[in-house]
Structure formats: C-alpha cells, structure tokens
C-alpha positions in Angstrom: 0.0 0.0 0.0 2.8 2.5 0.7 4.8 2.0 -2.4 1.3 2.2 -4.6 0.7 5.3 -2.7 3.7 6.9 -3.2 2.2 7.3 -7.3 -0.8 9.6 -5.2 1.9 12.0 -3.8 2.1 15.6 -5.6 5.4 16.7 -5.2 7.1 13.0 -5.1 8.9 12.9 -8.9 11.6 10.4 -8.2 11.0 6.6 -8.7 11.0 4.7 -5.9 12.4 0.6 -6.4 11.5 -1.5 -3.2 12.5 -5.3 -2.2 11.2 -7.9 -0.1 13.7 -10.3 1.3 12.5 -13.2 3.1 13.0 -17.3 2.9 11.1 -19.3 0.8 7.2 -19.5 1.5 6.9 -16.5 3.5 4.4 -15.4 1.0 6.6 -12.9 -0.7 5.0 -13.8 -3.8 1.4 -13.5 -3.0 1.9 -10.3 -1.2 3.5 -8.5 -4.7 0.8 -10.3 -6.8 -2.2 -8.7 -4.8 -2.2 -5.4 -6.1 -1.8 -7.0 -9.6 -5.2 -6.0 -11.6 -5.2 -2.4 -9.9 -5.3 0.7 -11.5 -2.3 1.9 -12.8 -0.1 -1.5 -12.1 1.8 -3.4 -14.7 3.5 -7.3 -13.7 5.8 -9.5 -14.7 6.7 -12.2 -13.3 10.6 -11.1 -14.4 12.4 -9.3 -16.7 16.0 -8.4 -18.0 17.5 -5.0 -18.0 17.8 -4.9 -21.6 14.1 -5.2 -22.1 13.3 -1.7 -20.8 15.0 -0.6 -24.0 15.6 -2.8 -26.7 18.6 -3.2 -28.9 16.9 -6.0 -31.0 18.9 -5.6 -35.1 16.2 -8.3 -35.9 13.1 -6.1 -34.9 12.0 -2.5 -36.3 11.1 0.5 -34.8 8.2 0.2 -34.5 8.2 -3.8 -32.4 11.1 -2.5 -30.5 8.9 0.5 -29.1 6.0 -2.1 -28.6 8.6 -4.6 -26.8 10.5 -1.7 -24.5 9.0 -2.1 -21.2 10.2 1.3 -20.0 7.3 3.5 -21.1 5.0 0.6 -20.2 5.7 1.7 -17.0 5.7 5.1 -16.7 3.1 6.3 -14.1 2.8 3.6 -12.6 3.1 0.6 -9.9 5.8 -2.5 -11.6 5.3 -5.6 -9.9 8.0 -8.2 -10.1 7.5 -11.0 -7.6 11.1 -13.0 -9.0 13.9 -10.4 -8.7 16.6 -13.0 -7.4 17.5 -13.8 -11.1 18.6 -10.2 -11.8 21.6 -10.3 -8.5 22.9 -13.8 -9.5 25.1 -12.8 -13.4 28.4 -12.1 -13.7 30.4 -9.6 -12.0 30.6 -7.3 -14.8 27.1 -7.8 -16.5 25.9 -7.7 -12.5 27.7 -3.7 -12.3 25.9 -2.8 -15.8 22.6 -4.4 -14.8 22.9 -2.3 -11.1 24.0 1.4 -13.1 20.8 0.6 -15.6 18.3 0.1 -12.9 20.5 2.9 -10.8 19.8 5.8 -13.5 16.1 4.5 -14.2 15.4 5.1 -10.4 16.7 8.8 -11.4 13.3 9.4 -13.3 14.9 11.0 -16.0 14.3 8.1 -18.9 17.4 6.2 -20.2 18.9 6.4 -23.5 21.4 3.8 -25.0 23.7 3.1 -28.2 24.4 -0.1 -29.9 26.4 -0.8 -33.3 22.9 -2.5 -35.1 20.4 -0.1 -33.9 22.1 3.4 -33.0 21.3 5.7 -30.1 17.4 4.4 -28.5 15.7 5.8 -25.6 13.2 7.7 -23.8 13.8 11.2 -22.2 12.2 12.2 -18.6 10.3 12.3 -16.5 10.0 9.0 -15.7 7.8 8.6 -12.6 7.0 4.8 -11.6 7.5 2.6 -8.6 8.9 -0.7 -8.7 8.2 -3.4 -6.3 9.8 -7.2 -5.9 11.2 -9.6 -4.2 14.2 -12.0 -3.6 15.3 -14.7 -1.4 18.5 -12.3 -0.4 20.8 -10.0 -1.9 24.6 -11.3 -2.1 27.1 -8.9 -0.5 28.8 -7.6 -3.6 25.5 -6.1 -4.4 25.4 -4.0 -1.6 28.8 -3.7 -1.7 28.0 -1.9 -5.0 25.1 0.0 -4.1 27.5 1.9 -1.7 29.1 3.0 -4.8 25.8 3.8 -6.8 23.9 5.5 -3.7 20.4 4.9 -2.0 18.6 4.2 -4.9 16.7 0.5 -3.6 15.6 -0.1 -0.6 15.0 -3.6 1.4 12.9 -4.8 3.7 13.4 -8.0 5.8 10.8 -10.2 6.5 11.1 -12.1 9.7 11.4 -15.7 9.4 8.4 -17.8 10.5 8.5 -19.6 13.9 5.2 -21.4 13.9 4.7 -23.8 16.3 3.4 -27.6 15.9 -0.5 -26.7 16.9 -0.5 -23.4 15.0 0.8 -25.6 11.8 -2.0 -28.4 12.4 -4.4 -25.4 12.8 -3.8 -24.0 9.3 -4.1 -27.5 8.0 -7.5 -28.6 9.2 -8.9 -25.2 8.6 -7.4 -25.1 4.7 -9.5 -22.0 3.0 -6.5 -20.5 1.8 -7.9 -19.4 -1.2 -11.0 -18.0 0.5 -8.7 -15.8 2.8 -6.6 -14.3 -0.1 -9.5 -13.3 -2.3 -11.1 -11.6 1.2 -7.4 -10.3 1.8 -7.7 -8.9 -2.1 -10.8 -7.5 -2.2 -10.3 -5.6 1.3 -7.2 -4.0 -0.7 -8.3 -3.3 -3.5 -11.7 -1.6 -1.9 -9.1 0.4 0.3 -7.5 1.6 -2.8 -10.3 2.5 -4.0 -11.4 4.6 -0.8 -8.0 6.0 -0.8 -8.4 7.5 -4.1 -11.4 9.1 -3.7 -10.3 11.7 -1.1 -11.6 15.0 -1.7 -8.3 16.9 -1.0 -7.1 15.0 -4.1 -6.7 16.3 -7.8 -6.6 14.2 -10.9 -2.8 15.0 -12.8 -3.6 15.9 -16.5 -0.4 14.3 -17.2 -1.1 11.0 -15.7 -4.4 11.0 -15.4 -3.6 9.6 -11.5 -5.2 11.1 -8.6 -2.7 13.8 -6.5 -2.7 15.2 -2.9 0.0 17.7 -1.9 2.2 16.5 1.0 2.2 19.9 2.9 5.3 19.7 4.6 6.0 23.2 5.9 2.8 22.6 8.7 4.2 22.8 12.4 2.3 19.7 13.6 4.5 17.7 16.4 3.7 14.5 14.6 4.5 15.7 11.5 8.6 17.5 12.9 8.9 14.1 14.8 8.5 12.2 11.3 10.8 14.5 9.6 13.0 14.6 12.1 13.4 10.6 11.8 13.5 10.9 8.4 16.6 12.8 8.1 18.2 10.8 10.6 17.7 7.9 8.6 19.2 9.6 5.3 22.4 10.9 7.2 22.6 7.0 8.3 
C-alpha cells in the first residue's frame, strides 16, 4: 500500500524501487501479486535489464517501441514477484545491470547506443514505482550500491517460527484461497477509498489522482517524522 501510494503523492517525482527479502514460502509472492489488476499497475513475473529498451537488429522500430518495457511503466506501480535472477550474473554484467536500474530510479528516462540499432531511448520524467522480491541479496550487491547510492531499498521479513499446533491449525482449517481473495478484495476496496479523497486532484499528465504533502505545517507528529526521516538519510 505504501509503495502504490507513493504514485498519489504531488510533489514526489523520483521513482522509488523496493524489495522484499525473506525465505522461501513466506508469502513474498502472494503479497506482490495482490495489487496486480489495480489501476495503474503493470507485472511481470521477471524481466531483464535490456528489455526496458531494446537493442533488437532483428526487430524494427516500430516492435522494439511495442517490446520496450520502459514507457509501459511510466506512471505507474511494476510488480516483479522474482527479482533473485537479476543479482545472480556475472560480475561485470551484474555492475551494468545495477547502473541501468540505478539511472532509471533517477526518473529521468534512459537512452542507449548499440552498433545495429544506433542511439534508442526515452527522455524524462520517468515517474514509476517498482516493487519485488528475492530470497537475499549477495554482498557484492550491496557492496556496489554503496558506490551507486540509495537508490533500492530492502525490507526483511522475519522468518516464520510457527509452532506444531499453530501448523496443524492452518491445515485442518485449509480456505487458503478464500482468505486471499477476502485479503484482495479488502485491498483493492481500500485503494479504492484512498483515491477518492476530496483533498485530491486528478494529474492531467497521468491521469492519477494527486494530494500535496504539505510539509511546511508545524504539527508535532508531523517534525517528529521529519525529524526521523533525516536521521535515517544521514545513516
């Protein structure tokens, strides 16, 4: 809900590319697919870099610009639930797939050249938010995002400790499909709800409904959250 969100935010103009680590089966992929269906969200269930903006000699102009996935998402909410396969290349494709997603995450577009096709892009703005998931992220990953800056952030799930009569209680009362679909409908009604705040105006551009995040407001909620905030940045 908070990365969708971010899309509603006025003055927010700089993508925003978030990851869920956790083991297998803690539900990483069934949380990522349950916004999928909702306005202004495109999925796959992966992708290469080099899709974003093809380099394809065997395709025109016209199927590379249907193929590029970069304008597809433009405006809105990329769900990826399988983003493991992107950390595990090569050390040197692994630095040129980072600096890709790196300067998308600036929102300014991305332009490229190659011998067979020339110079292909798209320019800026580029608003989108992207979010996925992976098992973990290998150390020389973060080890180059140190180098790259703040541009994805993580957030650990903690590892299941069910006990033996919790476990033997989920498998007597199996309506796991029931409970998603409730789960999904409860979002996508919140979404819904969400949207429809007065305060809000629809973005010409976008056509996605905006509020402005008033920051300048002296409310002692509001300091205390900026304050944690910056302290978080200067960490």
């Amino acid at each position: 809900i908070t990365m969708k969100c971010i899309l509603n935010i006025k003055t927010i103009t700089l993508p925003t590319i978030g990851i869920i680590l956790g083991p297998p089966g803690a539900l990483k992929t069934v949380t990522i697919n349950m916004p999928k269906g909702a306005r202004d969200t495109f999925t796959l269930d992966n992708f290469t870099p080099k899709s974003l903006v093809s380099h394809n000699s065997n395709l025109t102009e016209e199927q590379l610009q249907e193929n590029d996935i970069l304008p597809k998402i433009k405006n809105k909410m990329f769900l990826v639930p399988e983003l493991s396969p992107l950390f595990t290349n090569k050390e040197e494709d692994l630095s040129n797939t980072i600096g890709m997603i790196v300067r998308i995450a600036d929102g300014e577009g991305y332009t490229s050249a190659t011998g067979s096709k020339g110079v292909r892009g798209y320019e800026g703005p580029i608003m989108f938010v992207l979010l996925g998931a992976a098992v973990d992220i290998p150390r020389k990953i973060h080890r180059m995002l140190s180098r790259l800056g703040p541009k994805l952030y993580f957030f650990r799930l903690s590892a299941a400790n069910d006990d033996e009569d919790t476990i033997l209680q989920a498998i007597q009362n199996d309506n796991y499909n029931d409970k998603t679909q409730k789960i999904k409908k409860a979002l996508f009604d919140y979404l819904e709800y969400f949207e429809s705040c007065p305060n809000m105006e629809l973005d010409p551009e976008s056509g996605i409904p905006k509020i402005r995040w008033d920051s300048t407001k002296s409310i002692s909620n509001q300091i205390e959250a900026q304050n944690i905030i910056i302290k978080l940045s200067v960490l």
